[in-house]
PDBQT receptor file of N, H, CA, C and O in Angstrom, charges set to zero:
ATOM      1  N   UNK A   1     138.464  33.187  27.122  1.00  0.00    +0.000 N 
ATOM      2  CA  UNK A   1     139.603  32.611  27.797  1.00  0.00    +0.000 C 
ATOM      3  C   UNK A   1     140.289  33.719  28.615  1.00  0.00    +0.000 C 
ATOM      4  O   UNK A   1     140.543  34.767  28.022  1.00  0.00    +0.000 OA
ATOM      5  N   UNK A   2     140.615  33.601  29.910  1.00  0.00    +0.000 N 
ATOM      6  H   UNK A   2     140.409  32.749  30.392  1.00  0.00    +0.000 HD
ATOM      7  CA  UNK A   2     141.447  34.331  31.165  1.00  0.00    +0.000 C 
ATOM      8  C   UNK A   2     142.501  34.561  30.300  1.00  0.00    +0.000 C 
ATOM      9  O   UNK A   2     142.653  33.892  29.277  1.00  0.00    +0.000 OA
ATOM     10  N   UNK A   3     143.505  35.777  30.752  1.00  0.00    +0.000 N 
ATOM     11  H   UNK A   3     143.382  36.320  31.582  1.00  0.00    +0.000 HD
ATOM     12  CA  UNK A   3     144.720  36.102  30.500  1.00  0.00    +0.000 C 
ATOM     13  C   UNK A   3     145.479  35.116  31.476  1.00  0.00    +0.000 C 
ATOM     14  O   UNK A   3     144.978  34.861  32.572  1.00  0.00    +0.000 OA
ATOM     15  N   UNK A   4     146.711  34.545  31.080  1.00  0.00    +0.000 N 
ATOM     16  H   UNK A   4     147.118  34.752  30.190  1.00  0.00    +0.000 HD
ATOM     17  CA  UNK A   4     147.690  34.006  32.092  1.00  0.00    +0.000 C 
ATOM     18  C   UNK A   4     148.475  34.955  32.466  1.00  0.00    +0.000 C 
ATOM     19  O   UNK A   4     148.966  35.749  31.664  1.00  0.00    +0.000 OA
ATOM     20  N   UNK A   5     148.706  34.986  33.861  1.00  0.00    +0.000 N 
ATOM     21  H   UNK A   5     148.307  34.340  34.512  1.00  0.00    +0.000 HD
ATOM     22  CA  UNK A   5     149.443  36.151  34.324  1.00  0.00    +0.000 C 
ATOM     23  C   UNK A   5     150.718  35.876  34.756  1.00  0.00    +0.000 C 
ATOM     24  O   UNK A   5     151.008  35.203  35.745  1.00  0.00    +0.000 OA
ATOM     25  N   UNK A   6     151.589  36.495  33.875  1.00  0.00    +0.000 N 
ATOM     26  H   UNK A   6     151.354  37.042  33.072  1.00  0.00    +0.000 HD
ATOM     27  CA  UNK A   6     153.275  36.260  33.603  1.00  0.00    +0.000 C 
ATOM     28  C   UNK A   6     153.749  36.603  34.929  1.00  0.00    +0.000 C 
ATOM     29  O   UNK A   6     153.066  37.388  35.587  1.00  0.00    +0.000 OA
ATOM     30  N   UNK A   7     155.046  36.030  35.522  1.00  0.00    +0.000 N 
ATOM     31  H   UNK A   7     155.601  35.393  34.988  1.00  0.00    +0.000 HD
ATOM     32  CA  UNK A   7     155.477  35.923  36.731  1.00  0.00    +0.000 C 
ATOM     33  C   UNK A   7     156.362  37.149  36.627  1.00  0.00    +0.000 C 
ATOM     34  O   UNK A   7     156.688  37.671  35.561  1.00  0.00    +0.000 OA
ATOM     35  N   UNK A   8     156.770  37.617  38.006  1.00  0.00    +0.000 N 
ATOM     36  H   UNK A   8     156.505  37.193  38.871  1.00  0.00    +0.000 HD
ATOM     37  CA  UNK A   8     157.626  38.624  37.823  1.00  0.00    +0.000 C 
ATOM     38  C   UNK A   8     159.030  38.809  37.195  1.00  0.00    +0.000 C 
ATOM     39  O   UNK A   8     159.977  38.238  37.735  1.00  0.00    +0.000 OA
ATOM     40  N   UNK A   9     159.204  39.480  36.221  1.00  0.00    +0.000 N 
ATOM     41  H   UNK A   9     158.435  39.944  35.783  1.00  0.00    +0.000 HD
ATOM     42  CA  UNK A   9     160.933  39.346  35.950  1.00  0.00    +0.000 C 
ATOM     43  C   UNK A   9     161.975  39.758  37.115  1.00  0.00    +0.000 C 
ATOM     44  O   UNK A   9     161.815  40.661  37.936  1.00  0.00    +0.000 OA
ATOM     45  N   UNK A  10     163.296  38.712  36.973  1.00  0.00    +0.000 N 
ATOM     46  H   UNK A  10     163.425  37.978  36.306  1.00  0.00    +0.000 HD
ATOM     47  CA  UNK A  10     163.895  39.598  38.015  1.00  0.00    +0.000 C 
ATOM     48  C   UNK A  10     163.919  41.159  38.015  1.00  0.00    +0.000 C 
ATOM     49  O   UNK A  10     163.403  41.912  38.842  1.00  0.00    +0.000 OA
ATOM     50  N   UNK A  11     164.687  41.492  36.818  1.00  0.00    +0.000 N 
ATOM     51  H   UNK A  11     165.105  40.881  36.147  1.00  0.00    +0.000 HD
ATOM     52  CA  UNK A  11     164.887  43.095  36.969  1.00  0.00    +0.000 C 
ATOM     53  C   UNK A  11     163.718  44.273  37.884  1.00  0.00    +0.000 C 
ATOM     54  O   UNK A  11     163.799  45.360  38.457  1.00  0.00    +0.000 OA
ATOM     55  N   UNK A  12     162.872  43.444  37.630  1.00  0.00    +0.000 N 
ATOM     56  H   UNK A  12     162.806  42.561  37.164  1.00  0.00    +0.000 HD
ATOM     57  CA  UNK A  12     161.126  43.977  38.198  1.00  0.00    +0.000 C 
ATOM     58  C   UNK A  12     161.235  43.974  39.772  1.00  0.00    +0.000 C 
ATOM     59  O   UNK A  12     160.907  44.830  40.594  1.00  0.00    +0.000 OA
ATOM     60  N   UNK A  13     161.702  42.952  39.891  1.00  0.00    +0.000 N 
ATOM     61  H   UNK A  13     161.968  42.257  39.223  1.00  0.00    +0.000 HD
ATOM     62  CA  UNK A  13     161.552  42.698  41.772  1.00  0.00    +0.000 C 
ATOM     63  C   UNK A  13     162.992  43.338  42.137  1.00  0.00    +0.000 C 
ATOM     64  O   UNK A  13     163.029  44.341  42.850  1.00  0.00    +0.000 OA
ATOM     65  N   UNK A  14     164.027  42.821  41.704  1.00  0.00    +0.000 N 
ATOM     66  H   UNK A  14     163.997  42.006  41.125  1.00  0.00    +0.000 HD
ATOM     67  CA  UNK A  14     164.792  43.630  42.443  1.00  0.00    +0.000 C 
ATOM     68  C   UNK A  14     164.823  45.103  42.271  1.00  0.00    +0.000 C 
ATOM     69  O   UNK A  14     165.602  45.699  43.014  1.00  0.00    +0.000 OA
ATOM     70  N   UNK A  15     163.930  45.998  41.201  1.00  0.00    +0.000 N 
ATOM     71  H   UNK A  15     163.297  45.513  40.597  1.00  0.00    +0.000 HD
ATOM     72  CA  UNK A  15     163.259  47.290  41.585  1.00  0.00    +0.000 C 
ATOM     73  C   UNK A  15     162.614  47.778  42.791  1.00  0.00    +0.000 C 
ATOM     74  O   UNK A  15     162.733  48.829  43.420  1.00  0.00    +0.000 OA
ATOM     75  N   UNK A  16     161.725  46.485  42.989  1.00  0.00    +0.000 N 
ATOM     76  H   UNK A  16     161.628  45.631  42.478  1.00  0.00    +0.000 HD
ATOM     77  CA  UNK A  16     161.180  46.702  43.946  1.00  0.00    +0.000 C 
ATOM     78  C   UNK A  16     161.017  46.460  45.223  1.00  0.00    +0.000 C 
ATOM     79  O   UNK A  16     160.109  46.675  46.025  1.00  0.00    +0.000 OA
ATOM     80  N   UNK A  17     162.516  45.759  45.295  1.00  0.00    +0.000 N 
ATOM     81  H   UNK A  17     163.254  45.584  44.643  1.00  0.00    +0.000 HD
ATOM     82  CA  UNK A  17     163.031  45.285  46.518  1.00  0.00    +0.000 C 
ATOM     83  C   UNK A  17     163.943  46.466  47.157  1.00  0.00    +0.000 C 
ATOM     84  O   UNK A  17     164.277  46.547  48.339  1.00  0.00    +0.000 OA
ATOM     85  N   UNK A  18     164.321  47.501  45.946  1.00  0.00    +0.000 N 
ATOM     86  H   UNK A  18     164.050  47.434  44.986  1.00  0.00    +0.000 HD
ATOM     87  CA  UNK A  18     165.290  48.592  46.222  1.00  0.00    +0.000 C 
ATOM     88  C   UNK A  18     164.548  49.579  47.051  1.00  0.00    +0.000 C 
ATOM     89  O   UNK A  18     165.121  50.462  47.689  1.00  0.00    +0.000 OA
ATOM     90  N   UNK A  19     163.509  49.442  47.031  1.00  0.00    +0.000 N 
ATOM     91  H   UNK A  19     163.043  48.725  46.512  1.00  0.00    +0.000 HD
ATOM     92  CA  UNK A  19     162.597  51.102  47.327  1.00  0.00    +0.000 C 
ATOM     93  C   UNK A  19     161.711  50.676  48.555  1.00  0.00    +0.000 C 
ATOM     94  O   UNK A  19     160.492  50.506  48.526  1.00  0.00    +0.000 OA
ATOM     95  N   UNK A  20     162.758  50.497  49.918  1.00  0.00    +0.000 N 
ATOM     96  H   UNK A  20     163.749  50.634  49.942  1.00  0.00    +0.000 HD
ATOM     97  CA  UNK A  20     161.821  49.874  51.298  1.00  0.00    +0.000 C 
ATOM     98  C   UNK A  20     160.960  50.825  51.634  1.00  0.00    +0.000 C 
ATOM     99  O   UNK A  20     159.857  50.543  52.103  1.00  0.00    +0.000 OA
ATOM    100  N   UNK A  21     161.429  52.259  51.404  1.00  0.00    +0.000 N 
ATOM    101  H   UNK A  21     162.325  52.488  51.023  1.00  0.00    +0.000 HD
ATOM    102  CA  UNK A  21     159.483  53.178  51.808  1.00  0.00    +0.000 C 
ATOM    103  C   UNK A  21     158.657  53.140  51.262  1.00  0.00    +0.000 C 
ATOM    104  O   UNK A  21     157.584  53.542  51.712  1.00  0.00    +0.000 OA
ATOM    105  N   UNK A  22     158.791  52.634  50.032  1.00  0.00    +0.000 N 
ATOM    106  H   UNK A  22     159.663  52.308  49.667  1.00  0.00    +0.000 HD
ATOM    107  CA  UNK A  22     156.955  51.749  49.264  1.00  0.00    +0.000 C 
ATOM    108  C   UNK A  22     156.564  50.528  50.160  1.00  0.00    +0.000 C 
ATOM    109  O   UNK A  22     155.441  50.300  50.609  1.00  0.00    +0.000 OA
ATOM    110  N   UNK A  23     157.514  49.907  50.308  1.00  0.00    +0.000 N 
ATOM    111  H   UNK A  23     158.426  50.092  49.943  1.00  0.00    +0.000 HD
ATOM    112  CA  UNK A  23     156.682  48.486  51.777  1.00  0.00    +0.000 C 
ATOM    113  C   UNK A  23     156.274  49.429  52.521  1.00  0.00    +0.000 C 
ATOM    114  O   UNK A  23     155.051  49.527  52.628  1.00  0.00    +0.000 OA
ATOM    115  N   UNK A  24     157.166  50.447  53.290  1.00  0.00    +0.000 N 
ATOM    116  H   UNK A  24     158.159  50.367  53.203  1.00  0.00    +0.000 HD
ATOM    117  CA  UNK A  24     156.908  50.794  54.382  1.00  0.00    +0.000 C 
ATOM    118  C   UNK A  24     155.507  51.479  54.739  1.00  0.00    +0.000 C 
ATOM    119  O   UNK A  24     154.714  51.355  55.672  1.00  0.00    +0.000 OA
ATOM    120  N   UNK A  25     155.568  52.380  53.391  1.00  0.00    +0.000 N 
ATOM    121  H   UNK A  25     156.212  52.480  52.633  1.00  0.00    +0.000 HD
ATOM    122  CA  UNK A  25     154.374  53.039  52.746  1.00  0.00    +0.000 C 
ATOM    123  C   UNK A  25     153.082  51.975  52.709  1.00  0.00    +0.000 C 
ATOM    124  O   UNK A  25     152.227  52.382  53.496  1.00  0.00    +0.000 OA
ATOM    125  N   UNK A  26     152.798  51.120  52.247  1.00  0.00    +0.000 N 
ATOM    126  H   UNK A  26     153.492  50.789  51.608  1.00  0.00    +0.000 HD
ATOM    127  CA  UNK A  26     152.071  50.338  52.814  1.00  0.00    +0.000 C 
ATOM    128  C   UNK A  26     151.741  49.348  53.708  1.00  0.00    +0.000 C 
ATOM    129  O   UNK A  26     150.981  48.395  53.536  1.00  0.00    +0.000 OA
ATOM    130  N   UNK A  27     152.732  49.827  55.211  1.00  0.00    +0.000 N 
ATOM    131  H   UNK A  27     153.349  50.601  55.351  1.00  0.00    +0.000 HD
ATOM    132  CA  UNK A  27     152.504  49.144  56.294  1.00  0.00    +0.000 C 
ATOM    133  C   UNK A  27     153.133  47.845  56.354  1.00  0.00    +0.000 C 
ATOM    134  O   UNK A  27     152.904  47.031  57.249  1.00  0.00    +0.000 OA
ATOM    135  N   UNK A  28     153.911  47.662  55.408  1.00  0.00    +0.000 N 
ATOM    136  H   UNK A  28     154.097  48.323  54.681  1.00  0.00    +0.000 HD
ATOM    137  CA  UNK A  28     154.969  46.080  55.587  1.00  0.00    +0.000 C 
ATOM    138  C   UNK A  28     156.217  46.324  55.490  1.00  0.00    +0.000 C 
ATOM    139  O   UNK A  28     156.666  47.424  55.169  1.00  0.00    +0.000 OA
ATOM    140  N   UNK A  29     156.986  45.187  55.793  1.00  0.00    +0.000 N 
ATOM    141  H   UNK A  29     156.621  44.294  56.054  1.00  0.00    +0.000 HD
ATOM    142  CA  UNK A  29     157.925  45.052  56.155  1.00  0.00    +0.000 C 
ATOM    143  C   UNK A  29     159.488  44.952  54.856  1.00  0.00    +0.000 C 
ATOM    144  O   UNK A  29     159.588  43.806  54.416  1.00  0.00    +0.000 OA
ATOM    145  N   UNK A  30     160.377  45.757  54.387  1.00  0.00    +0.000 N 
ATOM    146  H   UNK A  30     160.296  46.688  54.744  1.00  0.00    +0.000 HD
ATOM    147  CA  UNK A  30     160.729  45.927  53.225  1.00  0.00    +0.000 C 
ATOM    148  C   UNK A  30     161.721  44.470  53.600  1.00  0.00    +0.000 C 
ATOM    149  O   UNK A  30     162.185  44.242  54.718  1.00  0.00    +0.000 OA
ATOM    150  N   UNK A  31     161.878  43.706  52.547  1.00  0.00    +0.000 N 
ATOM    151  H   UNK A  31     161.501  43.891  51.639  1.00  0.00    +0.000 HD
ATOM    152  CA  UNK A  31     162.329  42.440  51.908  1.00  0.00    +0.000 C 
ATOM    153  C   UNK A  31     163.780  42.193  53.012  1.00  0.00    +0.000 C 
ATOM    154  O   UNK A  31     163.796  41.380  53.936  1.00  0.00    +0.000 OA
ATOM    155  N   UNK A  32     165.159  43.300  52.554  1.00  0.00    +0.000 N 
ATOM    156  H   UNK A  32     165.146  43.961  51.803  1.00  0.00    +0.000 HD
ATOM    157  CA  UNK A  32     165.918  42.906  53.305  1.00  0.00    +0.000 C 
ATOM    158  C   UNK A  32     166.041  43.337  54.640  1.00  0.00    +0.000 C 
ATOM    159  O   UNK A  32     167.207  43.261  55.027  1.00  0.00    +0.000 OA
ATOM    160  N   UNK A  33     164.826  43.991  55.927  1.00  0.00    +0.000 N 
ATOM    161  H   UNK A  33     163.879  44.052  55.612  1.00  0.00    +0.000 HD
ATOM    162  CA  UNK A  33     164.509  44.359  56.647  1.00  0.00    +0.000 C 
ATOM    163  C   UNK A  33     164.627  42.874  57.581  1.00  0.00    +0.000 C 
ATOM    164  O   UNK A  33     165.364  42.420  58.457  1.00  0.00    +0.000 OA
ATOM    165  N   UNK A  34     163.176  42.358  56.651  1.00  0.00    +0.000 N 
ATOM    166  H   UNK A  34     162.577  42.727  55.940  1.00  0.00    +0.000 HD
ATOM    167  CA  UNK A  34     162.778  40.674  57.371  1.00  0.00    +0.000 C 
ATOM    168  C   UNK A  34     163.824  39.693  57.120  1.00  0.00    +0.000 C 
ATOM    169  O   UNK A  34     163.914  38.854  58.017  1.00  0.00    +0.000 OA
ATOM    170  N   UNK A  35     164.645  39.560  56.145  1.00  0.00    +0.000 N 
ATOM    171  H   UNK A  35     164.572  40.241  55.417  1.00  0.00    +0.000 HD
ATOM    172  CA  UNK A  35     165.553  39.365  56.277  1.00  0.00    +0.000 C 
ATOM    173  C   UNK A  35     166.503  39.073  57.482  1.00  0.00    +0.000 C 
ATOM    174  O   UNK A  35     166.723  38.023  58.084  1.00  0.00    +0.000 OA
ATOM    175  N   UNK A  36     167.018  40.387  57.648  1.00  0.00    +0.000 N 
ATOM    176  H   UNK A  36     166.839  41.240  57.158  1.00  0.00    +0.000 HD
ATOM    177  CA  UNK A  36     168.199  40.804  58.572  1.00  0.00    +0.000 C 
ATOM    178  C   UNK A  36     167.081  40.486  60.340  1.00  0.00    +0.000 C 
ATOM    179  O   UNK A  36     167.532  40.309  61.472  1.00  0.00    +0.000 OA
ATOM    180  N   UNK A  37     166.177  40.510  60.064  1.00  0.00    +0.000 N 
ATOM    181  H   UNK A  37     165.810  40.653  59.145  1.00  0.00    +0.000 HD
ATOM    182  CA  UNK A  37     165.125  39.965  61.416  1.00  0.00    +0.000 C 
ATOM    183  C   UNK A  37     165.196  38.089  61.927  1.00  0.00    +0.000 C 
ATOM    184  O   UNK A  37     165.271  37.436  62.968  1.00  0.00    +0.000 OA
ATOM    185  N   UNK A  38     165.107  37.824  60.290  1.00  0.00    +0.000 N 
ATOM    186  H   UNK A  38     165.047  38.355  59.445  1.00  0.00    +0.000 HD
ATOM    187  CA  UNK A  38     164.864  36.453  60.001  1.00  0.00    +0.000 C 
ATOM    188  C   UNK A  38     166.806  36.043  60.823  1.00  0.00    +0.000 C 
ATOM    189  O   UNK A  38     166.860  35.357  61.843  1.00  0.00    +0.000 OA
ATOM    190  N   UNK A  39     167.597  36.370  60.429  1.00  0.00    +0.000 N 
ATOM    191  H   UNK A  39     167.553  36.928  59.600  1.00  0.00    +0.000 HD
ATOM    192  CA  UNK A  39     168.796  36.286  60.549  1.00  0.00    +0.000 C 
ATOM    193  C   UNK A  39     169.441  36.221  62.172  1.00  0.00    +0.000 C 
ATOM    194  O   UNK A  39     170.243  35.441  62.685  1.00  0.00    +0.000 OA
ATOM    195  N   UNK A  40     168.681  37.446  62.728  1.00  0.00    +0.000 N 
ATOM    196  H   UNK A  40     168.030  38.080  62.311  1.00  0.00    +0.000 HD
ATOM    197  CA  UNK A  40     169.083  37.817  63.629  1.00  0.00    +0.000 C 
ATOM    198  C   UNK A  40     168.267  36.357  64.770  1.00  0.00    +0.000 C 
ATOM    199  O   UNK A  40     168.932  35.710  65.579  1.00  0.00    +0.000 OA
ATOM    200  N   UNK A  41     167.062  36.191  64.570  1.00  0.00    +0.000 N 
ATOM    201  H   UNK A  41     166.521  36.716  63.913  1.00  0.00    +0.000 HD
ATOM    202  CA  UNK A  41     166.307  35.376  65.273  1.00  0.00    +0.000 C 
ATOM    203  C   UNK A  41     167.076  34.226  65.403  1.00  0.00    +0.000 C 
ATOM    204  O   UNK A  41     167.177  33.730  66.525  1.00  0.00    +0.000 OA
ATOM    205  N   UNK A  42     167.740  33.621  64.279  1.00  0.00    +0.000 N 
ATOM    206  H   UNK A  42     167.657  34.023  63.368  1.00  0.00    +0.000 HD
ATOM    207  CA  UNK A  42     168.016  32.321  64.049  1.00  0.00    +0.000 C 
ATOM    208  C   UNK A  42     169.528  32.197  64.770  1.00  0.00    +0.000 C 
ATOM    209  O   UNK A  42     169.738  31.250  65.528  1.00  0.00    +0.000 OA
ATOM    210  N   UNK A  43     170.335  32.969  64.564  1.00  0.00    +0.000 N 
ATOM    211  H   UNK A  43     170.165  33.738  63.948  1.00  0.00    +0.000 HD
ATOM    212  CA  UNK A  43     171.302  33.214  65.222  1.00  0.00    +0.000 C 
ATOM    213  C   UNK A  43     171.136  33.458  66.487  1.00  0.00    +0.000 C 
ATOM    214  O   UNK A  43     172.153  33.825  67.076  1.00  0.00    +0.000 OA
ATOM    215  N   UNK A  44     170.288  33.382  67.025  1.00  0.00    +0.000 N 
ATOM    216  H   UNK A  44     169.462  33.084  66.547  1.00  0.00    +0.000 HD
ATOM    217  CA  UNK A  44     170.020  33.589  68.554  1.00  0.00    +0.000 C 
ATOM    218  C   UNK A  44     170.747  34.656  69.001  1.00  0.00    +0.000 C 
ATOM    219  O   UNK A  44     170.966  34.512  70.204  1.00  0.00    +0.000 OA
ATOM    220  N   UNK A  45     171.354  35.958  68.438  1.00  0.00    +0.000 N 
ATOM    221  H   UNK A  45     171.176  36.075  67.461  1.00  0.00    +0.000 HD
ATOM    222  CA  UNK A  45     171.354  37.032  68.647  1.00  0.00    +0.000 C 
ATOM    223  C   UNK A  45     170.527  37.976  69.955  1.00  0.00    +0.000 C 
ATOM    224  O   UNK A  45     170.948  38.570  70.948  1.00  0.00    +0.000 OA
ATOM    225  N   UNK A  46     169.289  37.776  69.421  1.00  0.00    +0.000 N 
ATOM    226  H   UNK A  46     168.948  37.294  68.615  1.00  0.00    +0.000 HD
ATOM    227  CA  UNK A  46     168.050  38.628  70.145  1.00  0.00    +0.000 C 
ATOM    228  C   UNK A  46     168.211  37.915  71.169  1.00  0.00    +0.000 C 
ATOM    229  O   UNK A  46     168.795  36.833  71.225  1.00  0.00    +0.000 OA
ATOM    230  N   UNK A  47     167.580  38.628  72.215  1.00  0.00    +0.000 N 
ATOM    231  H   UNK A  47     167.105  39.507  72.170  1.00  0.00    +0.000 HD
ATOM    232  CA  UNK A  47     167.316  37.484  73.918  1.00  0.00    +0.000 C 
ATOM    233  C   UNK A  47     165.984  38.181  74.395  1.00  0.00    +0.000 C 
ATOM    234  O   UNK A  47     165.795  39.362  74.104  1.00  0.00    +0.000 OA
ATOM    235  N   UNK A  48     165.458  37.773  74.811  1.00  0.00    +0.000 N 
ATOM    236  H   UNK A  48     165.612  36.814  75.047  1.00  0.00    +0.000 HD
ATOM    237  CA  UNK A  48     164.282  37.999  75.225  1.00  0.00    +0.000 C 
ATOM    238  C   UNK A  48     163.052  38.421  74.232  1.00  0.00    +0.000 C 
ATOM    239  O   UNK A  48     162.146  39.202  74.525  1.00  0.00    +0.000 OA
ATOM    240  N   UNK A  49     163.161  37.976  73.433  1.00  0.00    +0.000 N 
ATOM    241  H   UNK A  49     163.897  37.342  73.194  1.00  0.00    +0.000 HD
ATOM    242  CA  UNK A  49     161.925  37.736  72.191  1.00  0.00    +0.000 C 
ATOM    243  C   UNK A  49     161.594  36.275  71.822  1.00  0.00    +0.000 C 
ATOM    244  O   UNK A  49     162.359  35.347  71.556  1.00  0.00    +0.000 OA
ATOM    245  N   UNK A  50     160.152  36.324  71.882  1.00  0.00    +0.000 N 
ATOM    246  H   UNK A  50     159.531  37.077  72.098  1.00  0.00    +0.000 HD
ATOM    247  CA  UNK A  50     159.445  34.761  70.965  1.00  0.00    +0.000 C 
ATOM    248  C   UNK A  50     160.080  34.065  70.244  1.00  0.00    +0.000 C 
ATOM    249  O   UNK A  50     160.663  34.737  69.393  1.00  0.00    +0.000 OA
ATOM    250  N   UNK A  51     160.246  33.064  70.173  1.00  0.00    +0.000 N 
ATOM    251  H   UNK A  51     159.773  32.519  70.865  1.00  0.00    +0.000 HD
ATOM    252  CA  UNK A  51     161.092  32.214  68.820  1.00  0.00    +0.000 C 
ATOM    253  C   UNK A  51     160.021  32.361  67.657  1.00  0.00    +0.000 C 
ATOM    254  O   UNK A  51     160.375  32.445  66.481  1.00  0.00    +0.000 OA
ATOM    255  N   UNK A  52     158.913  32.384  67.988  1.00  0.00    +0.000 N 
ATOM    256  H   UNK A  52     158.625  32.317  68.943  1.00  0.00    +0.000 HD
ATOM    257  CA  UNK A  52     158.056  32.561  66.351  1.00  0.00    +0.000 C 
ATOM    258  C   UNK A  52     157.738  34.347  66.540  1.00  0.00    +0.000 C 
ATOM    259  O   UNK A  52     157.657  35.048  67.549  1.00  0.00    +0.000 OA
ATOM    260  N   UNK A  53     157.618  34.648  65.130  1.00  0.00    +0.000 N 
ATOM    261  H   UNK A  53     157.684  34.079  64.311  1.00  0.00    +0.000 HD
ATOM    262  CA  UNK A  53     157.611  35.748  64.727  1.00  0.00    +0.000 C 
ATOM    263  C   UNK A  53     155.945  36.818  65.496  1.00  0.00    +0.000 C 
ATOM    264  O   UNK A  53     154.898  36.196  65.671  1.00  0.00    +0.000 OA
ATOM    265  N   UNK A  54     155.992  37.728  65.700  1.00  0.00    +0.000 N 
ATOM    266  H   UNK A  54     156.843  38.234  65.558  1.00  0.00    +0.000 HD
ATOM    267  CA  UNK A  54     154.408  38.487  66.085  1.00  0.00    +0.000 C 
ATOM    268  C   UNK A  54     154.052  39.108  65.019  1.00  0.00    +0.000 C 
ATOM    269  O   UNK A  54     154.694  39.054  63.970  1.00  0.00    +0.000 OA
ATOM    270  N   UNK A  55     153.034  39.734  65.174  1.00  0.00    +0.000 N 
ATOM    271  H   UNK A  55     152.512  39.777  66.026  1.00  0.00    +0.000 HD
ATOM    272  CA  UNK A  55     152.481  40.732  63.991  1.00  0.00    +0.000 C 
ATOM    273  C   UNK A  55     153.259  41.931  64.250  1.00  0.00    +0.000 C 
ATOM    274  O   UNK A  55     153.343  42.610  63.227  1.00  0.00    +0.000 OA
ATOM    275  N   UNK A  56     153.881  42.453  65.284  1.00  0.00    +0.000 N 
ATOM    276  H   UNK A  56     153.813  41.901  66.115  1.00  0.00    +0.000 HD
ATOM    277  CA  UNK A  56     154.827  43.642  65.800  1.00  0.00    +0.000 C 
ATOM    278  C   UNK A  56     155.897  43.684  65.192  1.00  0.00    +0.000 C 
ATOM    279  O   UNK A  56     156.472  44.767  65.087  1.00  0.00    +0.000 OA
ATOM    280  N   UNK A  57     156.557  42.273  64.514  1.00  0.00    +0.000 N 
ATOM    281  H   UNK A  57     156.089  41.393  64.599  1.00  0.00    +0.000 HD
ATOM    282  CA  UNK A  57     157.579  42.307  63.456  1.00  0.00    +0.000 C 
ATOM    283  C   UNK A  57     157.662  42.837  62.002  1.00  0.00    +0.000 C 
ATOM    284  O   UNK A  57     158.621  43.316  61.398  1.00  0.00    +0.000 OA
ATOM    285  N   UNK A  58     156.250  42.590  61.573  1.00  0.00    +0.000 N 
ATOM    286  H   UNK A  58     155.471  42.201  62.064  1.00  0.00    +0.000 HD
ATOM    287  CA  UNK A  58     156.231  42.921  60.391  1.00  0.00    +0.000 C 
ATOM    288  C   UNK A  58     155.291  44.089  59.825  1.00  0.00    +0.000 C 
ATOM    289  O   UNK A  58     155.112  44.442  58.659  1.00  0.00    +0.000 OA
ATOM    290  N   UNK A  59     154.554  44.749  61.443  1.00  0.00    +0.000 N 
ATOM    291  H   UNK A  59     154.699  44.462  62.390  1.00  0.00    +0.000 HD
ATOM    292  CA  UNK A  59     153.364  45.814  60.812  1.00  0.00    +0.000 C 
ATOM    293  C   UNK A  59     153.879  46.883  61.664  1.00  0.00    +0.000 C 
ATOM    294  O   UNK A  59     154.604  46.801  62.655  1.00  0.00    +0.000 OA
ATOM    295  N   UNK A  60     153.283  48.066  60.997  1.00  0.00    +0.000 N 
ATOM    296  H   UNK A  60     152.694  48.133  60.191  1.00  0.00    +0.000 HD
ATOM    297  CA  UNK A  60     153.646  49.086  62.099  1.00  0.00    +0.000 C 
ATOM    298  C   UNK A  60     152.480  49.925  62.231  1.00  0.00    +0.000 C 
ATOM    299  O   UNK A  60     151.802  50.193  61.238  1.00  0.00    +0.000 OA
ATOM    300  N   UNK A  61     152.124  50.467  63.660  1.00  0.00    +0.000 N 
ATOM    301  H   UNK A  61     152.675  50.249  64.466  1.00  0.00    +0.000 HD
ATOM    302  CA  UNK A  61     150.832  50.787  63.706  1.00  0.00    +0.000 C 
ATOM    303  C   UNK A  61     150.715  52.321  62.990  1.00  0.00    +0.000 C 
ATOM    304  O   UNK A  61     151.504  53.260  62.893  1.00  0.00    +0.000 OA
ATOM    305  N   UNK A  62     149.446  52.111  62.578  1.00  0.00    +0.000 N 
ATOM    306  H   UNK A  62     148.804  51.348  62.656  1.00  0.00    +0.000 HD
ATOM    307  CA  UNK A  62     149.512  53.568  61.523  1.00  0.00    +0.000 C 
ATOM    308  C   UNK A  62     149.365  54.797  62.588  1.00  0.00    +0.000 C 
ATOM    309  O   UNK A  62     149.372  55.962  62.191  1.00  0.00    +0.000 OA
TER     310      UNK A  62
């Protein structure tokens, strides 16, 4: 029989929501980053950017 694999505890994620140069460190985008992106888009803030998101939002070239 498979192990069931237990979901994350909060305390766990918001660890790892604290530490954005481990996303960054692996080439993504840290939690309240996309966020404050997600925010800004919707608010129609930005002007002259796509209404849907690119891969330029969330990767950065190595």
């Amino acid at each position: 029989m498979s192990p069931v694999a237990q979901p994350f505890d909060d305390d766990a994620m918001d660890e790892l929501r604290a530490q954005p140069l481990e996303w960054r460190r692996r080439g993504l985008t840290p939690p309240t980053e996309l966020e404050a992106l997600i925010t800004r888009r919707l608010s129609g803030v930005v002007r002259g950017v796509p209404a849907d998101p690119t891969y330029a939002d969330f990767f950065v070239a190595a």
